[in-house]
N, C-alpha and C positions, 0 to 999 in steps of 0.2 A: 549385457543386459537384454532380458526379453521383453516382447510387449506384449500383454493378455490379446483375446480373441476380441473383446470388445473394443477395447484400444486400436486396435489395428481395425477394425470394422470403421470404427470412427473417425479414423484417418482418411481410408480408402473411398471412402461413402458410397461403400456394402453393405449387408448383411451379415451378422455373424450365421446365419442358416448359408449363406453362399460360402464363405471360408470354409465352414463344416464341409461341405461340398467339394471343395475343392482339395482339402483333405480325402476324403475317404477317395476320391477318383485317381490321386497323385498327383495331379498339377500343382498344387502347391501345400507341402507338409511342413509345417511347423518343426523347427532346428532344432527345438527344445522343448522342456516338458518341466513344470514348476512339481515341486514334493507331493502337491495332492493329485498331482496327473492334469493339471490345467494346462492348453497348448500356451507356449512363448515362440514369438517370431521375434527370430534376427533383423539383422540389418541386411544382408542377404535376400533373408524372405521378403523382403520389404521391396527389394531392389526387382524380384520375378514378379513379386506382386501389380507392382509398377506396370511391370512388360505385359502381364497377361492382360491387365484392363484397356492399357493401349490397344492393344490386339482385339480384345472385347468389342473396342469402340466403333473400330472399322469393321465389324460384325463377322468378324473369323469364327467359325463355330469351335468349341472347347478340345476336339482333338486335333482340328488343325494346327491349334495353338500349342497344344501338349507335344507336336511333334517338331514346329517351330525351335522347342525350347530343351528337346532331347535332343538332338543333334547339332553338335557345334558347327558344325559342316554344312549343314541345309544354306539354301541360298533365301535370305528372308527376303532379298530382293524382287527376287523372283516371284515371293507371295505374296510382296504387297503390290507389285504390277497387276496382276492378276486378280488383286483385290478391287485396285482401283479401275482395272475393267470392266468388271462387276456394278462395283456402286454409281458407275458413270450409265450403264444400263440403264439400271433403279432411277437413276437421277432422271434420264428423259422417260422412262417409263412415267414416274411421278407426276413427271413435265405436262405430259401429256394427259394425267387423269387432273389434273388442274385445269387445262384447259377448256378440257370436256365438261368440267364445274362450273369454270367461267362463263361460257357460250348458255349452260343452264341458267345460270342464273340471270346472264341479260337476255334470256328470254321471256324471262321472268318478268326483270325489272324495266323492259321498253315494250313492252305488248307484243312483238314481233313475233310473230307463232309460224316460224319458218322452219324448215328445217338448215341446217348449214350447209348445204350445196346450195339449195335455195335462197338462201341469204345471201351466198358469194353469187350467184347469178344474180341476182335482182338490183343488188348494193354495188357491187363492185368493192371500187375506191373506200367507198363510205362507211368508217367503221364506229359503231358506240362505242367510247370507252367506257368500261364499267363504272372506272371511277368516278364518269361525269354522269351515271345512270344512275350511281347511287348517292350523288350529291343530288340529283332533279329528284330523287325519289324525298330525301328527306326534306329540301328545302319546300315540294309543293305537295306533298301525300295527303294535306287538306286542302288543298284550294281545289273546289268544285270543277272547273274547267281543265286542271291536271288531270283529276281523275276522269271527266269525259272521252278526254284527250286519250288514256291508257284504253278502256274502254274500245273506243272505235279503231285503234290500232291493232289490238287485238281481233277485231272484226274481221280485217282487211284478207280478203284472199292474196294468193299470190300474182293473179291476173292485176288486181289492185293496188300490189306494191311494182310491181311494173310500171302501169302507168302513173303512179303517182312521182318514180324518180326519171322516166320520162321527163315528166312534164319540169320538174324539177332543174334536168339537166339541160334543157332548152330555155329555160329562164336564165339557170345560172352562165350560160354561155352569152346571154343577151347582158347579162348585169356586170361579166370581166367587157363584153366590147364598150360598154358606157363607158365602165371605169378608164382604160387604157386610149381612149378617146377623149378623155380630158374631160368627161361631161362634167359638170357642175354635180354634185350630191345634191344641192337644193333644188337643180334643173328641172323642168318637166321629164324628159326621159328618165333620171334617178327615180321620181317619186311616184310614175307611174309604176315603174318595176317593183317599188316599196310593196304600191297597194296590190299589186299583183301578186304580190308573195303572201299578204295577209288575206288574199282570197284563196288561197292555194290551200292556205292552213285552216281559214273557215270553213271551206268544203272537203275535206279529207280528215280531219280531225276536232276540233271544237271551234264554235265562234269566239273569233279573234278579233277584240275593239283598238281603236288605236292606240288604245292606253296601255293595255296587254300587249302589243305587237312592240311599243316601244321598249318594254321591259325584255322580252325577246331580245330583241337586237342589242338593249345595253347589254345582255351577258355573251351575244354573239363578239361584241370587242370585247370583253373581258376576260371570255375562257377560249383560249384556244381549242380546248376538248369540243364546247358550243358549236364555234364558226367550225369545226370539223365538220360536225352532220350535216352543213349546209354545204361548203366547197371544199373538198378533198384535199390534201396540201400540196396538191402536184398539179391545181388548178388554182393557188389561193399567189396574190400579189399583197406587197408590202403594203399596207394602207386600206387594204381593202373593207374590211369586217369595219373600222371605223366609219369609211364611207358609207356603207351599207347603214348604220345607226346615224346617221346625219340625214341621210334620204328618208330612213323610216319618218323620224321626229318631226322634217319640213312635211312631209304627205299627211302628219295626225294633225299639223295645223292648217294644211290644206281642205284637210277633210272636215272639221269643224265647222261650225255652221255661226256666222258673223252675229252677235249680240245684237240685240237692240240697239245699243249703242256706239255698235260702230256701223250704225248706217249713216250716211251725211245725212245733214242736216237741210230740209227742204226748204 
């Protein structure tokens, strides 16, 4: 029993213009020929057919294949090593134009108008994850002070991102000695470092109230990606990014200004 050109296209999920093609070229000619000259594939054909798409798929070009399949003798081992040294290329070739997409787009998406030697000089340690660029991108892409925030980062020369992870990296050395000292989170030292850090972010990128600085910090303990851009994980201790949102919260109550009535009573 044969199968028509369409059939077997339908099978394969070809073309009958590519079967055509591989007729006329000889790679793969139909066993058989129905009374009004319509091609019929065997079970045979069916069986090369098979091999040549496999071949296909690892992107062998059409006569390497055809010569694959004329000699019984060829070493196909041989060519699919060879292949797969190939597409292992391709693979970090690809690797690599991803990367160079990636690094674009969080340039994009954190303001950071560095180039990437620049970035690794200034950042170090300290890396965006995109994923967490483009989660802060949709969760604040309307809130006023995100976008101020993007704004002045973009601003920033590189003399600017220098000092600002400076200043950065001398805080966050002052905020592991608290912590690994036992301070209190709600202590004065903790909650000095709080508002030190919320000045940090009002003068280098938007004014930061304590209400804002709080919500900061609650996603600095909840995203690990967060408490990233802040302490590196080869500086971060177990506990810490919590601590850091308990010292925030006690310094916004510190910083409030006492009601009416909770003044005593004269």
């Amino acid at each position: 029993m044969g199968y028509p050109v369409g059939q077997v296209a339908a099978f394969a999920g070809v073309t009958v213009r590519t079967l055509h093609h591989y007729d006329r070229t000889g790679l793969l000619c139909p066993s058989d020929r129905s009374p009004a000259g319509y091609r019929l594939y065997g079970d045979a054909d069916l069986a090369r057919l098979q091999q040549i798409l496999f071949y296909r798929e690892l992107g062998f070009p059409l006569d390497e294949i055809a010569a694959i399949l004329a000699d019984p003798e060829a070493n196909a081992l041989d060519q699919l090593r060879a292949r797969h040294r190939r597409l292992t290329e391709e693979i970090n070739r690809l690797q690599r134009l991803v990367e160079v997409a990636e690094q674009a787009m969080e340039v994009q998406q954190t303001g950071v108008r560095l180039t990437p030697e620049e970035r690794f000089e200034v950042f170090g340690e300290i890396a965006f994850d995109l994923t967490y660029a483009t989660k802060a991108e949709r969760q604040w892409q309307h809130s006023e002070g995100y976008r101020r925030s993007m704004a002045r980062a973009a601003a920033h020369s590189k003399e600017d991102w220098a000092r600002i992870m400076a200043e950065a990296a001398d805080w966050r050395a002052r905020l592991t000695a608290a912590f690994d000292a036992g301070e209190p989170p709600d202590g004065e030292r903790a909650m000095d470092l709080a508002e030190e850090h919320r000045h940090h972010l009002t003068r280098w990128f938007t004014p930061c109230s304590t209400a804002m600085h709080g919500r900061i910090a609650d996603d600095f303990a909840a995203d690990p990606r967060a408490f990233a851009l802040l302490v590196p994980p080869t500086e971060q201790r177990p506990g810490l990014a919590p601590y850091l949102r308990t010292a925030v919260h006690a310094n916004a109550v510190r910083q409030t200004p006492p009601s009416d009535g909770d003044h005593p009573a004269p």
